[in-house]
Backbone bond lengths (Angstrom), bond angles and torsions (degrees), N, CA, C in turn:
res aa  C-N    CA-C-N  psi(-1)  N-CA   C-N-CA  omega(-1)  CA-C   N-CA-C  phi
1 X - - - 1.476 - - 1.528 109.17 -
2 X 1.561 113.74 138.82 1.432 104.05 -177.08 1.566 116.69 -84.04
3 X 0.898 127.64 154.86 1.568 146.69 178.03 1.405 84.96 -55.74
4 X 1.870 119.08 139.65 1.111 158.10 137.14 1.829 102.88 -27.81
5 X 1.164 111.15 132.69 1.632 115.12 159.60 1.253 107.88 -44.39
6 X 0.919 105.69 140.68 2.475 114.96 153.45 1.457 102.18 -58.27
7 X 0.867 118.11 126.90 1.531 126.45 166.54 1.934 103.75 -52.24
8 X 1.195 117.16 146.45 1.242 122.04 151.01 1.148 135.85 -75.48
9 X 1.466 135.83 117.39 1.400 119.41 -177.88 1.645 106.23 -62.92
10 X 1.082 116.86 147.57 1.808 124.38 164.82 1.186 101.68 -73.33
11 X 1.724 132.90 115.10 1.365 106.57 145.62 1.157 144.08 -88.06
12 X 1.051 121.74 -173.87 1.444 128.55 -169.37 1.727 112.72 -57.78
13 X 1.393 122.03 -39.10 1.427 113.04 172.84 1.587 97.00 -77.57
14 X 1.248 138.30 17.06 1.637 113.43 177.10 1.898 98.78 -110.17
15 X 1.202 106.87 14.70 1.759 120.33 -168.91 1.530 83.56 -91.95
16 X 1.595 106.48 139.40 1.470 126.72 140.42 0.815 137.13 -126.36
17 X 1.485 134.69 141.59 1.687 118.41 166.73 1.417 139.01 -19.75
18 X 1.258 108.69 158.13 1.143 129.16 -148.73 2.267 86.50 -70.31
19 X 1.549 90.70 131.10 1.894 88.47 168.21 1.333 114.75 -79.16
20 X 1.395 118.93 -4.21 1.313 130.90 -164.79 1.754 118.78 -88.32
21 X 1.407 88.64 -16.33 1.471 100.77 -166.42 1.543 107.53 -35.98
22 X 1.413 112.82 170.33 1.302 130.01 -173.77 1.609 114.52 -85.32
23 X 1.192 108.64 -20.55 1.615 107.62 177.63 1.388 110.64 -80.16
24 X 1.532 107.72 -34.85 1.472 102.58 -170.97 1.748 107.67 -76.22
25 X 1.621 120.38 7.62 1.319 93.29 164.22 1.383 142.41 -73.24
26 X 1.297 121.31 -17.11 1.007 128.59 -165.24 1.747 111.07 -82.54
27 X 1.211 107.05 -10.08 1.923 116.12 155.93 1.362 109.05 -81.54
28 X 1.418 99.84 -35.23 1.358 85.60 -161.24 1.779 101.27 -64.14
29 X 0.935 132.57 -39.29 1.495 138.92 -160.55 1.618 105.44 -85.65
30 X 1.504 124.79 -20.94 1.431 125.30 173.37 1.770 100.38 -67.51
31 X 1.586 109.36 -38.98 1.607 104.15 170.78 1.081 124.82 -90.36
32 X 1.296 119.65 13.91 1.682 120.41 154.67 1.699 93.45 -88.80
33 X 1.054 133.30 -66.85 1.292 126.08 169.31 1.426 114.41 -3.97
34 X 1.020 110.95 -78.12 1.426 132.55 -161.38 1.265 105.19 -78.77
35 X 1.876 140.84 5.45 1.172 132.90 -138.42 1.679 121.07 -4.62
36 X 1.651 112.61 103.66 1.267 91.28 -160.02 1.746 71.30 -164.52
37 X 1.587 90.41 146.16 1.767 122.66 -156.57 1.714 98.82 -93.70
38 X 1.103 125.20 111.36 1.679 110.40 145.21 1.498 131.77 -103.20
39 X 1.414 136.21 135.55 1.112 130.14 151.12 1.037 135.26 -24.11
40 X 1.252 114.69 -17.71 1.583 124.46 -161.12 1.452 105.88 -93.10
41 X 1.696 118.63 -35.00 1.304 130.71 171.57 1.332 104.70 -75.52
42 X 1.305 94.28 -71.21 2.049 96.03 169.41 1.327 134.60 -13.12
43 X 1.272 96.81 -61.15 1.482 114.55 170.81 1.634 129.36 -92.04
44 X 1.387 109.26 15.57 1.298 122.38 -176.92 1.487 106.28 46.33
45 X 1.277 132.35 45.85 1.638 135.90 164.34 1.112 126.82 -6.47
46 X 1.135 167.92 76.88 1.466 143.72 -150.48 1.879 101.71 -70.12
47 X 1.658 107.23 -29.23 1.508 105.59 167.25 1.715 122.83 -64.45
48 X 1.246 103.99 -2.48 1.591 111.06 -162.89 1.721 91.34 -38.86
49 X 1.509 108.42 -76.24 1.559 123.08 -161.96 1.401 86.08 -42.64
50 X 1.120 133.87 -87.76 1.829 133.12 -157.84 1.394 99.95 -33.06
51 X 1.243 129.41 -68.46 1.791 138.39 -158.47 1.754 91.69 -52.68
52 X 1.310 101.27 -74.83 1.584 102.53 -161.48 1.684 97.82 -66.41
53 X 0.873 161.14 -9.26 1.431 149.60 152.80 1.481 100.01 -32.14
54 X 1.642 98.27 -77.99 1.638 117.06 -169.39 1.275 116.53 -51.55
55 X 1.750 111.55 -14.23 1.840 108.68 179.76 1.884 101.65 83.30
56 X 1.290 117.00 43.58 1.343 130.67 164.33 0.960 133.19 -132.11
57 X 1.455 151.42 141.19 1.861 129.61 -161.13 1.853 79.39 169.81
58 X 1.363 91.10 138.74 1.334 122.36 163.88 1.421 126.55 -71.07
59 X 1.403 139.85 96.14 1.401 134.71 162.29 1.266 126.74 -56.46
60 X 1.664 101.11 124.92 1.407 111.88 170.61 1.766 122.62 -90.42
61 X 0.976 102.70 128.84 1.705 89.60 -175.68 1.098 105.13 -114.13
62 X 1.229 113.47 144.66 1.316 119.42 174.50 1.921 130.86 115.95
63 X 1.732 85.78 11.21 1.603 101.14 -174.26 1.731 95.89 86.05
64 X 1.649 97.02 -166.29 1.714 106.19 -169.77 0.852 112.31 -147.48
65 X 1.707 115.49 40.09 1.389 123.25 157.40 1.282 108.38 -114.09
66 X 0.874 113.74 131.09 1.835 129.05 147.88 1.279 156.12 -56.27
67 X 0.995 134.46 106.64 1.748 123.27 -160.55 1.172 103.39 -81.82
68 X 1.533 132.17 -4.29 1.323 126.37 -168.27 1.842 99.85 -144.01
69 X 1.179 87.70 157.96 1.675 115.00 178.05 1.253 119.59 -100.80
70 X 1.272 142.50 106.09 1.338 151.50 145.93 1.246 130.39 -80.86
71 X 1.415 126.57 98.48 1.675 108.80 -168.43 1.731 115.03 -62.40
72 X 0.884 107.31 16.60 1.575 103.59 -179.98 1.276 119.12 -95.83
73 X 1.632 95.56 -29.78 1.953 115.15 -156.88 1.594 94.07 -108.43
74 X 1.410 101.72 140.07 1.640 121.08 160.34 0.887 128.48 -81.90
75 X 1.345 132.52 -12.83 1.308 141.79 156.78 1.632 120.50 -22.97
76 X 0.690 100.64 101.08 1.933 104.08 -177.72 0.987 117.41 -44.81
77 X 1.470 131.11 109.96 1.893 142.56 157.05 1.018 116.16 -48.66
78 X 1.656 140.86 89.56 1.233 138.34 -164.52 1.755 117.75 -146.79
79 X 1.144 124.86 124.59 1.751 102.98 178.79 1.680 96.69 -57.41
80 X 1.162 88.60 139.00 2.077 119.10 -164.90 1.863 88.37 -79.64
81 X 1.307 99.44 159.29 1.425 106.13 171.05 1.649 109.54 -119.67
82 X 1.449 109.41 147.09 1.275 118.45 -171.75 1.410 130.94 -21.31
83 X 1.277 153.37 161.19 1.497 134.07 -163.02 1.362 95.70 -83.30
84 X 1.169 95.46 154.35 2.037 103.67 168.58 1.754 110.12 -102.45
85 X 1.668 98.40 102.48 1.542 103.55 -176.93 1.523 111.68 -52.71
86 X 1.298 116.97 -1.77 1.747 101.21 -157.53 1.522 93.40 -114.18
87 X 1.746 107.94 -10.65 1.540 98.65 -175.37 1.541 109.72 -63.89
88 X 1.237 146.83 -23.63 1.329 129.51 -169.72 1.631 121.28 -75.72
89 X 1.719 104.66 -19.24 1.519 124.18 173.10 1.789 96.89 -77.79
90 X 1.254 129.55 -52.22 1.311 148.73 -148.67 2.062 85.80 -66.77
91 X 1.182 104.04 -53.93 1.444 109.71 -164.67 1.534 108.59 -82.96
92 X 1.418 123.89 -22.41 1.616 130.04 142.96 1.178 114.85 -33.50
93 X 1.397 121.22 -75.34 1.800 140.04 -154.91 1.920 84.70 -59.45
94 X 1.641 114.30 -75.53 0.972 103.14 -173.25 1.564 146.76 -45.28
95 X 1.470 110.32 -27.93 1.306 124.05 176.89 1.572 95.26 -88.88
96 X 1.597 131.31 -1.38 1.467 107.66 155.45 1.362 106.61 -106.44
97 X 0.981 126.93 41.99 1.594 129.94 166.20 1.239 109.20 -136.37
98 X 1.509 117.85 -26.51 1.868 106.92 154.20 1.251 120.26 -59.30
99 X 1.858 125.81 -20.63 1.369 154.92 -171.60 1.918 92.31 73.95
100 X 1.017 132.68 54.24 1.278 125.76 -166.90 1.754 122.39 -70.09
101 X 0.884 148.54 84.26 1.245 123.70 178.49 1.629 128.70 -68.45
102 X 0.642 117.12 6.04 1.681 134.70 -177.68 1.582 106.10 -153.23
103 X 1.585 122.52 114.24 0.687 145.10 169.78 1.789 127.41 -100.22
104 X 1.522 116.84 131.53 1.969 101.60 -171.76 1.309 76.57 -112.41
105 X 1.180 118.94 160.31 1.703 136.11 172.17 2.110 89.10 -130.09
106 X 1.258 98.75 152.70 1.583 111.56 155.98 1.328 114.71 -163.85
107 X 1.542 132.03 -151.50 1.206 109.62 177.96 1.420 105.46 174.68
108 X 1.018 131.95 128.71 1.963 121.04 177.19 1.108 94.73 -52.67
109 X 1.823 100.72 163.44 1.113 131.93 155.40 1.267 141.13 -39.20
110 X 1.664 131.31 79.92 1.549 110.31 -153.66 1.801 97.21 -102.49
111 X 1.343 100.16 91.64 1.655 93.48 173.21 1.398 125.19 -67.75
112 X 1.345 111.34 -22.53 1.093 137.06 146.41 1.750 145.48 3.86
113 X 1.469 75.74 -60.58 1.597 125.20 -172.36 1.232 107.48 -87.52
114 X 1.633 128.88 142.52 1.649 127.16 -165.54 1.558 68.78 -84.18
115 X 1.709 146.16 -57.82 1.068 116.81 -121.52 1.794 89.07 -124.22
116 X 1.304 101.54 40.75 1.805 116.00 -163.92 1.435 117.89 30.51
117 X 1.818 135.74 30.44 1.058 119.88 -172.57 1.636 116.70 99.59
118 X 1.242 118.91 -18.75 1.712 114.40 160.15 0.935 148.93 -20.14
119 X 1.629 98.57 -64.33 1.500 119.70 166.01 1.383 113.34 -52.94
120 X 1.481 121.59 -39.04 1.770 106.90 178.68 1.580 123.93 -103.47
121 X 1.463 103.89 19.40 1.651 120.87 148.13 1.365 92.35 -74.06
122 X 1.337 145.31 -68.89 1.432 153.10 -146.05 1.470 101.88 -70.90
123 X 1.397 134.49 -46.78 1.279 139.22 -172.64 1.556 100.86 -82.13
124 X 1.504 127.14 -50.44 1.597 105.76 171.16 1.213 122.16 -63.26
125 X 1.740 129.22 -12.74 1.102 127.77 179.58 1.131 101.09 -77.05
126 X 1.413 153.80 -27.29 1.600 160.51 -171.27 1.012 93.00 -77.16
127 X 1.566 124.11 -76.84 1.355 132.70 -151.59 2.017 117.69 -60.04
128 X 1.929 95.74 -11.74 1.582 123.21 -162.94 1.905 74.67 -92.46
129 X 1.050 157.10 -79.58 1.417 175.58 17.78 1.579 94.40 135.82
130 X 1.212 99.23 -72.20 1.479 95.20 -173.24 1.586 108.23 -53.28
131 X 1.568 114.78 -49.07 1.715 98.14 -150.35 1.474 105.63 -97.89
132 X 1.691 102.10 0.94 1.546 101.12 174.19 1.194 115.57 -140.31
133 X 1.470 119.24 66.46 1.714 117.15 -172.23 1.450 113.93 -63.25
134 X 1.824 95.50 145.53 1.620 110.26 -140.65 1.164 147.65 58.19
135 X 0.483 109.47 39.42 1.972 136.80 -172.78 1.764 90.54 -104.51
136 X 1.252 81.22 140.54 2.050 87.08 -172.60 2.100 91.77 -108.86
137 X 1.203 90.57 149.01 1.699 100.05 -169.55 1.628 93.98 -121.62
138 X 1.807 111.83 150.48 1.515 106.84 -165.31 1.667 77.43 -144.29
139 X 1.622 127.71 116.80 1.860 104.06 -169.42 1.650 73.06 -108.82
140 X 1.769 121.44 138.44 1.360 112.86 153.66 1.491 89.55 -89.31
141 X 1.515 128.52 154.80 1.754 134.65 171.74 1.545 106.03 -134.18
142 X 1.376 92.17 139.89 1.539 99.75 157.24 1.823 117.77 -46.50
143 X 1.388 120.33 176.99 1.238 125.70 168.96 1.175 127.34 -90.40
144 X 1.725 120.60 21.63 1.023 121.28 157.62 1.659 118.36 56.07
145 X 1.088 139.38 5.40 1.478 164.89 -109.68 1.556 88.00 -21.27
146 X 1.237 132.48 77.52 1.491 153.98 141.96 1.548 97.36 76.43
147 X 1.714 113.70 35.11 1.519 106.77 -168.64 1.817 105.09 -88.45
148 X 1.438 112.30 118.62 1.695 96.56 -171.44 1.392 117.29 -84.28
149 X 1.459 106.60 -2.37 1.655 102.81 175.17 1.724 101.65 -86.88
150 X 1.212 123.32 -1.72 1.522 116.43 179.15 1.819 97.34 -101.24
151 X 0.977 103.35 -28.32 2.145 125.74 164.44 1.631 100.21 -40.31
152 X 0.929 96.90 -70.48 1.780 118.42 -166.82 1.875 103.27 -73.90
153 X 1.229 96.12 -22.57 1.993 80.30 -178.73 1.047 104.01 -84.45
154 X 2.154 133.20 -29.48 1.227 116.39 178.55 1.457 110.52 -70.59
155 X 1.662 121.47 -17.66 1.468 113.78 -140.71 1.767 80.36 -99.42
156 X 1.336 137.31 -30.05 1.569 141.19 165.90 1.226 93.83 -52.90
157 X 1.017 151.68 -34.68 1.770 142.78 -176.97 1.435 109.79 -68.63
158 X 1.307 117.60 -24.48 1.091 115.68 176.12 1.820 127.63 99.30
159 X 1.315 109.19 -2.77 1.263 115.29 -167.19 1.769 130.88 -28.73
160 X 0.789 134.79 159.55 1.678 112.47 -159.98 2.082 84.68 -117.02
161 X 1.037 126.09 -2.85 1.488 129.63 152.69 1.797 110.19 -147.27
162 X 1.157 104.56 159.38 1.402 119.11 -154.36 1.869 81.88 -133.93
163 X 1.632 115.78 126.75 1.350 109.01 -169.93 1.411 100.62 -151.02
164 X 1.323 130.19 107.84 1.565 139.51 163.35 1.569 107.02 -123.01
165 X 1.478 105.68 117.55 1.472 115.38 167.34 1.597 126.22 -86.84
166 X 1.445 105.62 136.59 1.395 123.91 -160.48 1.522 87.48 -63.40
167 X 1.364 105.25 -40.00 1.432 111.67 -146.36 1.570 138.81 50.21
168 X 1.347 134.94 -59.90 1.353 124.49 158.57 1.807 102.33 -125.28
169 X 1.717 92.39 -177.13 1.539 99.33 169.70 0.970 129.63 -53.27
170 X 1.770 111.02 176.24 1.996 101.66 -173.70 1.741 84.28 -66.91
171 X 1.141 144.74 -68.67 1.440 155.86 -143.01 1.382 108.48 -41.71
172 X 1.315 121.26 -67.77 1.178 136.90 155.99 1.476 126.68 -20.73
173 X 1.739 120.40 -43.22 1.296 132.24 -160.49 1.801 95.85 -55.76
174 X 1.342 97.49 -51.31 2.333 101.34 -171.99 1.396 96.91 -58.61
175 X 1.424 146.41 10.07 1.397 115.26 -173.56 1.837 88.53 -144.52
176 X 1.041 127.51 -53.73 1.879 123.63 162.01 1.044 131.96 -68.80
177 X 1.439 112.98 -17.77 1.618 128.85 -175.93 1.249 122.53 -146.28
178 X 1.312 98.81 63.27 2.082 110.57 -178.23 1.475 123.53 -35.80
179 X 1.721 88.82 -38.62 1.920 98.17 -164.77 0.950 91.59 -116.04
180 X 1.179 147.84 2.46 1.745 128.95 166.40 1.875 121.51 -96.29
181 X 1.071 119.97 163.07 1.422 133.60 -168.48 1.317 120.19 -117.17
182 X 1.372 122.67 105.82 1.775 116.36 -161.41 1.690 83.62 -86.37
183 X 0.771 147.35 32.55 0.996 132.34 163.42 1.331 121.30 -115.23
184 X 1.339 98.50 -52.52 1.952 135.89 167.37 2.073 93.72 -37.84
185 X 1.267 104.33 -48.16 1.804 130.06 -166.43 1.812 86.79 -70.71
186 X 0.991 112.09 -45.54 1.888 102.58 -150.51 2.045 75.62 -80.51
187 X 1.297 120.74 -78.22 1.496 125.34 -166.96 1.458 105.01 -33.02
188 X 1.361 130.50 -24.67 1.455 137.91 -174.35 1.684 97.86 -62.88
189 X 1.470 109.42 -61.65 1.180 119.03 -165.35 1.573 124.34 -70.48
190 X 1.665 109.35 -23.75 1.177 111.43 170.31 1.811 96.44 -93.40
191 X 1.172 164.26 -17.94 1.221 147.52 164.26 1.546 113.12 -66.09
192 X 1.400 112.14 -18.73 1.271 91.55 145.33 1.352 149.82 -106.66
193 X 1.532 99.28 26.92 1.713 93.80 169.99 1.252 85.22 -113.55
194 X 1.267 149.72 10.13 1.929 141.28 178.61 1.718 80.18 -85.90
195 X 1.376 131.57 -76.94 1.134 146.96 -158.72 1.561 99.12 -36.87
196 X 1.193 102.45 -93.05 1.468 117.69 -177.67 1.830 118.18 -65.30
197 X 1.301 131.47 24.12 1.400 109.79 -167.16 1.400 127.07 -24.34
198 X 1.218 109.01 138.96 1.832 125.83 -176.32 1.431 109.31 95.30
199 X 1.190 116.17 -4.99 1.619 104.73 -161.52 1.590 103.57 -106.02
200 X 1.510 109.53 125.74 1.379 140.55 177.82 1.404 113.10 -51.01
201 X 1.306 104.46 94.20 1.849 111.07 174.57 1.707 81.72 -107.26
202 X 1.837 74.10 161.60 1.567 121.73 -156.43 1.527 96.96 -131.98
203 X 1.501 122.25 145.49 1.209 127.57 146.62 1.661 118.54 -156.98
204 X 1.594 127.89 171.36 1.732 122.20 -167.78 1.567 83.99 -147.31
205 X 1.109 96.10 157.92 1.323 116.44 136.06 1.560 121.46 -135.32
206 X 1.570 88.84 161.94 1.474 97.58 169.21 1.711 126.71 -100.67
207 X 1.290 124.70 141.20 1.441 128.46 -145.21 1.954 105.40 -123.41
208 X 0.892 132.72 122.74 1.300 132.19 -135.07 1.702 161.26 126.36
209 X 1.752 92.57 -34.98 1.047 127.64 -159.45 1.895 109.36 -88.51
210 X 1.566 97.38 -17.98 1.562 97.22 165.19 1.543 109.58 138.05
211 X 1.917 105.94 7.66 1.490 122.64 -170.70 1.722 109.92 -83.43
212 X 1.138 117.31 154.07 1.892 101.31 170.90 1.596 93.31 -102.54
213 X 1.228 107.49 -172.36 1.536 124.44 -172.04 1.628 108.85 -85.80
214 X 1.377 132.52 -10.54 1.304 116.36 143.72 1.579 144.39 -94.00
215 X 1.343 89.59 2.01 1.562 112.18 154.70 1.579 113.79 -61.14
216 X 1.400 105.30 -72.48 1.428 106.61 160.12 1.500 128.72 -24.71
217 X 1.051 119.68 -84.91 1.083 149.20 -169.32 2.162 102.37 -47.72
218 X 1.181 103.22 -44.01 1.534 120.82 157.87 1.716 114.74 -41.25
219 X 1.653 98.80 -80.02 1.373 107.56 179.12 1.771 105.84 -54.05
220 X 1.364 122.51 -32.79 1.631 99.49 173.26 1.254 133.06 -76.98
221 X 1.420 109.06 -20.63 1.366 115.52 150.25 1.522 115.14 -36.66
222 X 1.268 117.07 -71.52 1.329 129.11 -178.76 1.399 89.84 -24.32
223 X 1.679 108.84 -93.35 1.168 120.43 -143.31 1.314 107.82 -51.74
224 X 1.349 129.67 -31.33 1.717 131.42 173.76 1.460 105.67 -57.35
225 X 1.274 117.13 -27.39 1.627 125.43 -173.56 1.676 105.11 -74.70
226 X 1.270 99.82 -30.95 1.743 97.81 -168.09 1.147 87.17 -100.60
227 X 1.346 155.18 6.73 1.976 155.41 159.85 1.277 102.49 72.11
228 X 1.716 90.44 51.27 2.146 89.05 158.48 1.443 103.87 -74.72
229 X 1.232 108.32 147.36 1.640 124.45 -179.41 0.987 97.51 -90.50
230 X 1.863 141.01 -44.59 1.356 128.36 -129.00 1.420 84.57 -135.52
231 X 1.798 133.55 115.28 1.183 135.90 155.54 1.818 126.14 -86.43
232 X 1.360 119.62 107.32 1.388 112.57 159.40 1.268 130.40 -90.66
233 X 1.593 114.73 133.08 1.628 93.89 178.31 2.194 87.97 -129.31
234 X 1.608 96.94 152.76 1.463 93.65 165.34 1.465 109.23 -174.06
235 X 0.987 137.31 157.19 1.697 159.98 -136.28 1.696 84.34 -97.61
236 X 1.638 91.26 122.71 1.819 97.10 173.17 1.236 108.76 -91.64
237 X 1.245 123.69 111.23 1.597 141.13 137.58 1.334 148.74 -34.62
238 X 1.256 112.88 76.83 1.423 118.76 -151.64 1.863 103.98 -58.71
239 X 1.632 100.15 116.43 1.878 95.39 -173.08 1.723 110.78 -63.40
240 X 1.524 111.85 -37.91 1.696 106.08 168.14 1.113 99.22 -155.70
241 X 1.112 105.49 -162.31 1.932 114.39 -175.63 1.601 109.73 -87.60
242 X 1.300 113.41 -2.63 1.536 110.83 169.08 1.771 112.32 -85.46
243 X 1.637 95.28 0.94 2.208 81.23 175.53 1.292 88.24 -138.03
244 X 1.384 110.47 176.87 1.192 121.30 -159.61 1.608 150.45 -75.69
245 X 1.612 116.27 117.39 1.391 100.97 -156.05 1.861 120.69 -36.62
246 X 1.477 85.20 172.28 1.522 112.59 177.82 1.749 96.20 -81.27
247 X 1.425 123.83 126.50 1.316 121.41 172.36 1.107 106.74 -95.07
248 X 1.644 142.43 -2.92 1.224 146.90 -151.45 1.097 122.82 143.80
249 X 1.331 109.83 148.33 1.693 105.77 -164.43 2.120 109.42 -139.22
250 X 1.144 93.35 110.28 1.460 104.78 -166.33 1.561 114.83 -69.09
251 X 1.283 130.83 112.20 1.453 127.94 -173.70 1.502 106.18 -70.60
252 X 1.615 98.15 158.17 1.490 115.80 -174.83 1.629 98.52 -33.30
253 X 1.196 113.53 -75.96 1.568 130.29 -170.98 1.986 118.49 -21.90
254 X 1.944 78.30 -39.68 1.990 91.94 -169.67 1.590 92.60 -72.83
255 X 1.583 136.29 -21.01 1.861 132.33 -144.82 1.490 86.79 -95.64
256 X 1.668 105.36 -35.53 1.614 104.53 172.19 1.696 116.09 -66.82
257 X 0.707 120.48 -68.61 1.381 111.82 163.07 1.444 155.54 -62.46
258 X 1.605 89.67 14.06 1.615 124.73 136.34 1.167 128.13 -97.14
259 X 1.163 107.60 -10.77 2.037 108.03 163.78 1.330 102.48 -96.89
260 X 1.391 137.90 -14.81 1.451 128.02 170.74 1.622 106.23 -72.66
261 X 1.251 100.07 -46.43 1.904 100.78 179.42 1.537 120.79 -44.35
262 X 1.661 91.01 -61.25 1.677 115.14 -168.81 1.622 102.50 -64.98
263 X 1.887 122.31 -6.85 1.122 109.49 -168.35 1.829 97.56 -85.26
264 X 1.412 96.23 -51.54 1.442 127.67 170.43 1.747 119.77 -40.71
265 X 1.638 97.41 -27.90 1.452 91.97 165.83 1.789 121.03 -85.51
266 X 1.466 95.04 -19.13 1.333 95.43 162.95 2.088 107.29 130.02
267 X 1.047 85.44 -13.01 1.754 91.39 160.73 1.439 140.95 -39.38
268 X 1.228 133.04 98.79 1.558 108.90 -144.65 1.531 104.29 -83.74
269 X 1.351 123.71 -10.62 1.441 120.16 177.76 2.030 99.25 -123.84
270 X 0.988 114.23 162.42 1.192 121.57 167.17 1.863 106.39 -159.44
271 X 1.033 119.12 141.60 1.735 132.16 -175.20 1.606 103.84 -129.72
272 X 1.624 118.68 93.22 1.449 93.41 -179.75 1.803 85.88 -155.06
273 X 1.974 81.86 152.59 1.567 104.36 -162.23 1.546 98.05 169.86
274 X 1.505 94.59 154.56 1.350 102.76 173.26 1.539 120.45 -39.86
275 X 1.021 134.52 -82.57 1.120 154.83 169.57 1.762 119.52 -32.40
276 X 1.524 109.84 -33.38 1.078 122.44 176.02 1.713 128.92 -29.40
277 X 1.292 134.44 97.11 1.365 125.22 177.27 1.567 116.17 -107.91
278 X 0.941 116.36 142.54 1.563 115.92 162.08 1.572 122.16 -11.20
279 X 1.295 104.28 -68.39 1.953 104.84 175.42 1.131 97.82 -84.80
280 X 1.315 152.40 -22.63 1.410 152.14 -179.38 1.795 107.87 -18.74
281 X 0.882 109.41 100.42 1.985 107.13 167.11 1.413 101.24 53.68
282 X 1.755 120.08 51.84 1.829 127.28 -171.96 1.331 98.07 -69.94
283 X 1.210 126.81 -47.64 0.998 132.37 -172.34 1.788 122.60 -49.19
284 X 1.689 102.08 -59.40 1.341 98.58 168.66 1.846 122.78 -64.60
285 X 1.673 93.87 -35.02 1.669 80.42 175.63 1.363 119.06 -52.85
286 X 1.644 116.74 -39.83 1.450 110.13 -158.76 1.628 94.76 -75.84
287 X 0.951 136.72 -40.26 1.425 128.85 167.67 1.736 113.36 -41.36
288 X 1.456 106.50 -19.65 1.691 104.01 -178.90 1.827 103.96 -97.35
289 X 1.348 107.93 -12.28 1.709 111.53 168.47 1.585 96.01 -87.86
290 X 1.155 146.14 -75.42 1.747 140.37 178.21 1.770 91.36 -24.85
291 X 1.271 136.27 -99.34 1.151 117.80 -168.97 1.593 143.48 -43.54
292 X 1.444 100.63 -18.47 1.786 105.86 169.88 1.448 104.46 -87.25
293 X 2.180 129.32 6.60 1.107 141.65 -179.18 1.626 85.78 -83.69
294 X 1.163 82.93 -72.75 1.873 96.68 -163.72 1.545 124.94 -30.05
């Protein structure tokens, strides 16, 4: 049997503040209010403390179990419980009492689901519309297992970004991503700009996980090939010792010189840094896609 990896030491620039901080309570308790799920807890965020300070946090829809396993994600593997009809009103009220103008929606995996969870991306996007006109909507979604009529119900909602993460290389997918399809993932992203023309897809990966730098550099091709607008890149964070080590850890300097590449390949936005997540500061990026419009 082969020897276990060496653990990576964490360094000191991959440390963040405390999620615990004292400012971020007062979100935290508007979403007990509201019984209402974030990714940001879910996924043990390392931005949690920063986001919820500022009165920002990502909605999860769909409860906080998972039908699927990712060794990367903390998200709990659990048979999911029935949808909650009231969550799409529940996640309205609240994002008008954060006063939100930019809203991220996402949601576990509901394999579950004939239409994996679609329909209530589509109903919080209404229910987001109705009680706060103009309010910009950002849905990251599962892959729907490549279903395009569940494609077309988020992209009929109208979302003002369209966001599925590659997350790692094709290589990688058999050992971090059992049930997902880097391929199933890339066709996702181009059916929705065939589907919807004009509409601003998004995708990240995470960098760490055991890929070299022409792996990378491969999959962004891809994604420039399928005309993602919106590039994330950011340093994977191992949530505990039950998922999977850190193979390497890219300094500030290397995230910059993956946003010089990814600019050069032709991407009109790119967001990359240690810390960097998918909803991470959505708001200002999409303000950095409106101006590379203009």
């Amino acid at each position: 049997m082969a020897a276990p990896a060496p653990l990576v030491r964490l360094p000191e620039w991959a440390r963040k503040g405390d999620p615990l901080a004292r400012h971020a309570r007062p979100l935290r308790v508007l979403l007990r209010d509201e019984q209402l799920v974030t990714v940001c807890e879910e996924a043990r965020c390392p931005n949690l403390g920063e986001c919820f300070s500022r009165g920002t946090a990502t909605f999860m829809l769909g409860g906080d179990r998972c039908t699927r396993r990712c060794d990367y994600c903390s998200v709990a593997t659990a048979k999911p419980l029935p949808l909650d009809p009231g969550e799409p009103e529940r996640v309205a009220e609240a994002a008008a009492r954060m006063g939100l103008r930019y809203v991220v929606l996402t949601a576990v995996a509901r394999d579950d689901l004939k239409d994996g969870g679609a329909s209530q991306f589509a109903r919080t996007l209404e229910a987001l519309r109705r009680r706060l006109p103009g309010v910009l909507v950002e849905v990251l979604t599962p892959d729907f297992r490549g279903d395009e009529a569940a494609l077309r119900a988020v992209l009929d909602a109208a979302p003002d970004v369209f966001n599925h993460n590659i997350e790692t290389v094709p290589r990688l997918f058999p050992e971090v991503r059992r049930q997902g399809d880097y391929a199933l993932s890339l066709a996702l992203l181009r059916k929705a700009k065939a589907t919807r023309p004009g509409q601003v897809t998004k995708s990240g990966l995470m960098v760490g996980l055991g890929e070299d730098d022409d792996e990378i550099l491969a999959v962004l091709r891809e994604l420039r090939a399928a005309e993602v607008d919106v590039l994330t890149l950011g340093q994977y964070l191992r949530p505990s010792r039950h998922h999977a080590p850190v193979a390497r850890y890219v300094p500030p300097e290397g995230f910059a010189e993956w946003e010089r590449r990814a600019l050069e390949l032709g991407f009109p936005t790119v967001y990359s840094g240690v810390f960097v997540r998918s909803s991470f500061n959505a708001f200002e990026v999409h303000a950095g896609v409106e101006g590379a419009r203009a």
